[in-house]
N, C-alpha and C positions, 0 to 999 in steps of 0.2 A: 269303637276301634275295630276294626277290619283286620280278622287271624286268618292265615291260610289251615288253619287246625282243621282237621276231616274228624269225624266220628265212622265210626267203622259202618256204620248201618245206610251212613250219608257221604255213600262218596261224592265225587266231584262239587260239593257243597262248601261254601264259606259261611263262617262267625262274624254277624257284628253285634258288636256289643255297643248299646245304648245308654249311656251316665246321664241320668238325668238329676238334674240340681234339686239337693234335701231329698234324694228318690233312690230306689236301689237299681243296679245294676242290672240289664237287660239284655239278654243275648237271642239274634233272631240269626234263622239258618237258612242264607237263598242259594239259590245256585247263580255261579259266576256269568250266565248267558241271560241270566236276568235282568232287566231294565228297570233304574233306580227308582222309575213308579213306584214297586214294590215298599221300597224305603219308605217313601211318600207316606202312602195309605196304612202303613203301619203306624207310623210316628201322627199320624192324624189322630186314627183310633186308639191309640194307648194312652197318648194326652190331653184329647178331648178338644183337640184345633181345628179351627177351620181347614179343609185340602187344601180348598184355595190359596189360601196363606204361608203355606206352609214355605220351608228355602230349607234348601239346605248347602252350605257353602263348605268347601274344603281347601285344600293348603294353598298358601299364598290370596287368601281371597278369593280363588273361583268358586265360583257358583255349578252345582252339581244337576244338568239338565235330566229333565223326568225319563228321556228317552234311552240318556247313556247307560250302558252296562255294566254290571255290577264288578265284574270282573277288570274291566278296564281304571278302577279305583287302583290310586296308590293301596299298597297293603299295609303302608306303613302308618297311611296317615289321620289324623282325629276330622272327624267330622261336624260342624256347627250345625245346630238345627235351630229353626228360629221361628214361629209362629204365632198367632192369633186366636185365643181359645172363641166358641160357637158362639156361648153367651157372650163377648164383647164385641163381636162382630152385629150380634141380634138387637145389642144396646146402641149402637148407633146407625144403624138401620132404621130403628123404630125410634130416634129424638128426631124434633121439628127442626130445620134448616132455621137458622136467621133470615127472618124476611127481608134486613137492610143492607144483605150479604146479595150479590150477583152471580151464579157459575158464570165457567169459563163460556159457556153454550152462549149463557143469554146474554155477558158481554160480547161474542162475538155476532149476534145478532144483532145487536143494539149498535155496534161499529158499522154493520152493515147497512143497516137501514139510514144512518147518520151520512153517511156515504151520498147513498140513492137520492136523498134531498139537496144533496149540495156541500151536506158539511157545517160545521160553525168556524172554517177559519174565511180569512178575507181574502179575495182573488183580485191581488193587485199586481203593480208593474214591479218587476226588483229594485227599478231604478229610482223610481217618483211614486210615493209612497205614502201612507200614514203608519211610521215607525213600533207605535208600540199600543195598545187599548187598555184602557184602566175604567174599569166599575167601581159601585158603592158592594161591597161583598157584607155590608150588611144588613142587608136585603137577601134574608135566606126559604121566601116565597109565602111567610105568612102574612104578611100585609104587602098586597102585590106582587108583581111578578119576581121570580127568583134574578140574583146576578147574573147566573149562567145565561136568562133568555136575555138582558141587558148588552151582556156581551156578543149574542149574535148579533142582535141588531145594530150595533157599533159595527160589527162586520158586514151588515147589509149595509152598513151606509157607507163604508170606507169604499167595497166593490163596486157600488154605485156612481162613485163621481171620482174614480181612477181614473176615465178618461179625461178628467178635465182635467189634473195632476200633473198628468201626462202631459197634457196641449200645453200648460205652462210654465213646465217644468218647474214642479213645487213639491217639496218635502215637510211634511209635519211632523215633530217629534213623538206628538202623542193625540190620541182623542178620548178622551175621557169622558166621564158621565159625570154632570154636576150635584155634588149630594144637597139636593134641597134643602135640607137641614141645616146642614151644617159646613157649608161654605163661605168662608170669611170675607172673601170679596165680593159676594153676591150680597150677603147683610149689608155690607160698605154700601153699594150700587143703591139698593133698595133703600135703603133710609138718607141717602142723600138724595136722591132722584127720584123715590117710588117707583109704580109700576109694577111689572116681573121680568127681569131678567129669565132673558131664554138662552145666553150664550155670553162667551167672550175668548176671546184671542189674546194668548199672553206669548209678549216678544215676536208678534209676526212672525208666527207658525211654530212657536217652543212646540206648545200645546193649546190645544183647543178644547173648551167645554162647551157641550149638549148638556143643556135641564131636558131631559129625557122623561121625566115622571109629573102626572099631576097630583093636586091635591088627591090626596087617597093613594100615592106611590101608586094610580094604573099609567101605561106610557100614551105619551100623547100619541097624535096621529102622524103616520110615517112621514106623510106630506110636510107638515109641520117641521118636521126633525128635519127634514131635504133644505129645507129654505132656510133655517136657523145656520144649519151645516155651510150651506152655501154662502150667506152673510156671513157667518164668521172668517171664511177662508176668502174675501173679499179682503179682510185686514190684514192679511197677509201682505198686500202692497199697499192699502191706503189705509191711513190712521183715522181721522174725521169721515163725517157722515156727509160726502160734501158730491157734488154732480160726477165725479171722477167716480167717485165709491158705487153711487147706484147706476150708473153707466156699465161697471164692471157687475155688478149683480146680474142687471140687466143681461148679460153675454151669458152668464154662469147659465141662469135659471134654464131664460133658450135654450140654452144646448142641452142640458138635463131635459129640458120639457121633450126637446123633438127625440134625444134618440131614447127613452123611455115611456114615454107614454102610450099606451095600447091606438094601436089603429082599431078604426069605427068601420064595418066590412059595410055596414048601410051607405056609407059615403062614398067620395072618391079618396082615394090612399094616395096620389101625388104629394111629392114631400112640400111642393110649395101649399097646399092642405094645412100641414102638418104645422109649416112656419108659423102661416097667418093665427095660426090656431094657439101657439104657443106664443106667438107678440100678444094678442091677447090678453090672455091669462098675465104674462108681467106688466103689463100696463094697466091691467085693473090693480096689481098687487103693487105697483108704485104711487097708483091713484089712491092708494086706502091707505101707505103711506105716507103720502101728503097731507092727508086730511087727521092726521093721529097728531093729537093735541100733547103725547108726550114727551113729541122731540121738539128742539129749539125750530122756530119761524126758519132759520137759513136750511136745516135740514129738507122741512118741510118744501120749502121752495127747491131745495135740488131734487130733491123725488120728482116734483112735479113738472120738472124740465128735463130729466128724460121720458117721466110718461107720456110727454107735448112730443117728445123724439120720436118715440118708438110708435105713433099715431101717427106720424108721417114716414115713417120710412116703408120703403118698398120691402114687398115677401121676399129676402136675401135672406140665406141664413147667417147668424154672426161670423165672419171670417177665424178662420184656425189662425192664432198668434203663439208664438215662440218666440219670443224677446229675449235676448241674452241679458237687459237689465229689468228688473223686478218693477220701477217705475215705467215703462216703456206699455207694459202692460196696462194700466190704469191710464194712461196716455192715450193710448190708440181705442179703448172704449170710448171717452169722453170723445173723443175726433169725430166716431164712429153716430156719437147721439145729437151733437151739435152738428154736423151735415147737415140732417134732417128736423131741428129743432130751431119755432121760431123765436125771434129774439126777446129774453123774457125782462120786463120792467129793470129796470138800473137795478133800486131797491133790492131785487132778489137774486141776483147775478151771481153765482156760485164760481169758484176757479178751481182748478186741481193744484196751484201751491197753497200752504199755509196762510202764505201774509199773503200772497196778491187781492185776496176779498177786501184787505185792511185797504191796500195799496189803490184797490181799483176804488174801491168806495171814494177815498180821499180827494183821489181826482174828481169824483163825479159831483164835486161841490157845488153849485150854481155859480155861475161866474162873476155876479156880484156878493158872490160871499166875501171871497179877500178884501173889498175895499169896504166891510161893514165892520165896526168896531168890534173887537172881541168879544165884549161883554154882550153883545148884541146875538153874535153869532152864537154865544152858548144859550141865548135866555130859546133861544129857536130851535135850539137840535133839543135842549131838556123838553119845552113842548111837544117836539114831536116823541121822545122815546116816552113819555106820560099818556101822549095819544094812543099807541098802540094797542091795539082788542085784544090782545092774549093778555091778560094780570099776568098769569105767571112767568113768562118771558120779560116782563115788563119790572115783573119785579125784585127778577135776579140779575140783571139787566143793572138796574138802579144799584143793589147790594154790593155788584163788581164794581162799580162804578163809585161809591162812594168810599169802598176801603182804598182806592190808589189814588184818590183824592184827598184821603185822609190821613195818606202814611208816604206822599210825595216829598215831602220831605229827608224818605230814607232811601239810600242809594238801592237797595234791593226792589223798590218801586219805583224809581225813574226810570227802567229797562225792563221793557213787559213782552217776553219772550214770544213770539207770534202763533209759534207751537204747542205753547201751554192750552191744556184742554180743558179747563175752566175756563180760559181767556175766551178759547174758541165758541164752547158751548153758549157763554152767556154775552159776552160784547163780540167776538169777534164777526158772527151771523147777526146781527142788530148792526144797520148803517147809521142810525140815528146816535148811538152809541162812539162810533167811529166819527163821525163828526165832532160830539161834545170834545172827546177828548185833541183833537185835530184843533179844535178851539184854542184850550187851553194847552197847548204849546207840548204836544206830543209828533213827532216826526218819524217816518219810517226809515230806517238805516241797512240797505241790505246786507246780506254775510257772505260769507264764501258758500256756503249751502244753504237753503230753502230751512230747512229746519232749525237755524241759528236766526234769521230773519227779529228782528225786535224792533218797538216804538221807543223812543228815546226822549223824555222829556228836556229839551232844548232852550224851553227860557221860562222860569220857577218866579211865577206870580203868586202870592199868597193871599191876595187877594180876589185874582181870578180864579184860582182854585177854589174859594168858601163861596163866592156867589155859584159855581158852578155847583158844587153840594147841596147848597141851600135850596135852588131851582129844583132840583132833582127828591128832596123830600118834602118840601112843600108839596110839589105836586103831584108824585104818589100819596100823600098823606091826601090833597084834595080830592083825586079817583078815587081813594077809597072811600 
């Protein structure tokens, strides 16, 4: 407390008195032209504080600057003193930081540098987008790489093929990392099919998964992820694996290959270079498609009728399409491959609807089929779907084939959706297939849309029906 009380000996000098808590009373004597340093250095040295530390706050909460004079103090008022004795200050001085702790410094270095490279978010359009990125978060970098580096590279791959997003005006809900382990439609895929699944599209662009890791959780190689990426966002408009579908890959990769891939300064750098160079490169990778024995024979043969495409078309690069309908796009690819693509065996003939392969095949009957007797006509298509080189197309082929022959009696099997992707996988690419049942009195019926399209069984022989069964396991039983 602050007296204006003089001592005779001390004039113009003021009292303050120091209460200190459990301590006795302290009276020091400065003169009023003094600067509250004074205070400071006292209340340091009597209670053993750090100076640094020291405050001293007075009425209403202000705080008492080292500068201000003594005398310009309320005289009325109590003084707070507040500090930090030497040895606490000496005690956390001298403990170790936590190593798993960041300052402020080396966050704001670590932002900076994160910066300088680019960043880990994605640089895409506001408009046409991949909406949201979801990792395996756990994956926290001891077996392989951490989620955080998962997550940029989701974002390398989103910034990547914005502009193609863009060109077709296409929005994805999410792009997700597929958890190896433990994704239940991928077990599904794989134990029915084999193989490894490297991707898939749910809902035509909900969401998309990249299998991003190999065995051993390291990630594949970028290239790899570019084309998985790019195939999946192909089903975005087309469902089957049909010459429409790799027509549109075909456009995707192009465009990906010419505007990112490094120019060769040894060469010429003209972009028709650049074309030739990137037709290429997809027509080798639809040629190594065709020849992969783990997609069905009609897959295979569409692969390989735009790789026939893209080997006769001139160095043009793929034309920019903006289609204001979603099918228009898979539309003008296929136009785009067939130009240039020569006319491939009947047998392998792929279409861009659903049923028309059902539809086109049916037509392409030999014209003395109709006036052979039915039983005849099916003992000749069961031979041929028995002749077939692939067992295993051959013999999922026979399995579709014998359950709708076996339960044609129930109205859920007289109406064999042409969109079903069992249908499609296993009879609908098999023409020999689409015959047997064209035999035994199966009929295309169109719909109002492509994707309602169904074979309608028209006239229920039970007869015709057991010899066409029995054709059919007899003679897989004799191949094998």
């Amino acid at each position: 407390k602050i007296s204006p009380r003089k001592r005779e000996s001390e004039m113009e000098k003021v009292c303050v008195r120091l209460r200190v808590p459990r301590g006795a009373e302290v009276s020091v004597w400065v003169s009023p032209n003094d600067r509250a340093s004074k205070l400071f250095e006292y209340v340091a040295a009597a209670e053993g504080l750090a100076a640094s530390t020291v405050k001293i706050v007075g009425k209403k909460g202000k705080r008492v600057s080292r500068e201000e004079r003594i005398g310009s103090l309320d005289v009325s008022s109590r003084l707070l003193v507040m500090g930090t004795s030497g040895e606490a200050v000496a005690a956390v001085q001298a403990a170790r930081s936590d190593p798993s702790l960041r300052s402020m410094e080396a966050e704001e270095e670590r932002e900076r540098r994160r910066r300088a490279v680019g960043g880990t978010s994605a640089r895409q359009d506001s408009a046409w987008k991949f909406r949201k990125f979801q990792v395996c978060e756990r994956f926290d970098g001891s077996s392989g790489p951490h989620s955080l580096e998962a997550l940029r590279l989701l974002h390398r791959l989103a910034s990547d093929v914005n502009f193609l997003l863009v060109r077709y005006r296409w929005n994805v809900g999410a792009l997700v990392e597929m958890d190896p382990r433990d994704d239940s439609y991928l077990k599904k895929r794989e134990a029915d099919d084999g193989g490894c699944l490297l991707g898939y599209n749910e809902n035509g662009g909900a969401r998309i998964y990249i299998r991003m890791r190999r065995e051993g959780d390291a990630f594949r190689e970028y290239d790899e992820l570019v084309q998985t990426l790019l195939h999946e966002l192909c089903h975005n408009v087309v469902g089957p694996h049909n010459a429409a579908f790799f027509a549109l890959y075909a456009d995707l990769r192009r465009a990906f290959l010419e505007r990112h891939k490094p120019r060769d300064d040894r060469v010429a750098t003209l972009d028709s270079t650049r074309r030739a160079d990137s037709r290429g490169t997809v027509e080798g990778e639809l040629a190594r498609e065709a020849g992969n024995s783990a997609i069905s024979a009609g897959e295979r043969a569409s692969a390989a009728l735009v790789a026939r495409a893209l080997h006769a078309m001139p160095d043009a690069a793929p034309e920019p399409t903006q289609p204001a309908d979603k099918t228009l796009v898979a539309a003008a690819a296929l136009r785009r491959a067939a130009a240039h693509s020569p006319a491939p065996p009947t047998s392998d003939r792929p279409d861009l609807s659903e049923g028309a392969r059902v539809e086109q095949r049916m037509e392409d009957v030999p014209d003395d089929a109709p006036g052979l007797p039915r039983a005849e006509r099916v003992r000749r298509a069961a031979e041929r779907i028995i002749s077939h080189p692939a067992a295993e197309d051959r013999r999922l082929a026979v399995d579709t084939l014998v359950t709708i022959l076996d339960n044609a009696a129930e109205p859920q099997f007289r109406r064999i959706r042409l969109a079903n992707k069992r249908f499609l996988r296993t009879v609908g690419n098999f023409p020999a297939a689409l015959d047997l049942l064209a035999a035994v009195g199966f009929e295309r019926r169109p719909a109002p849309t492509p994707a309602e399209d169904a074979l309608l069984l028209t006239t229920y022989d039970p007869d015709l029906l057991a010899l066409a069964r029995a054709a059919l396991l007899q003679g897989l039983t004799a191949a094998s």
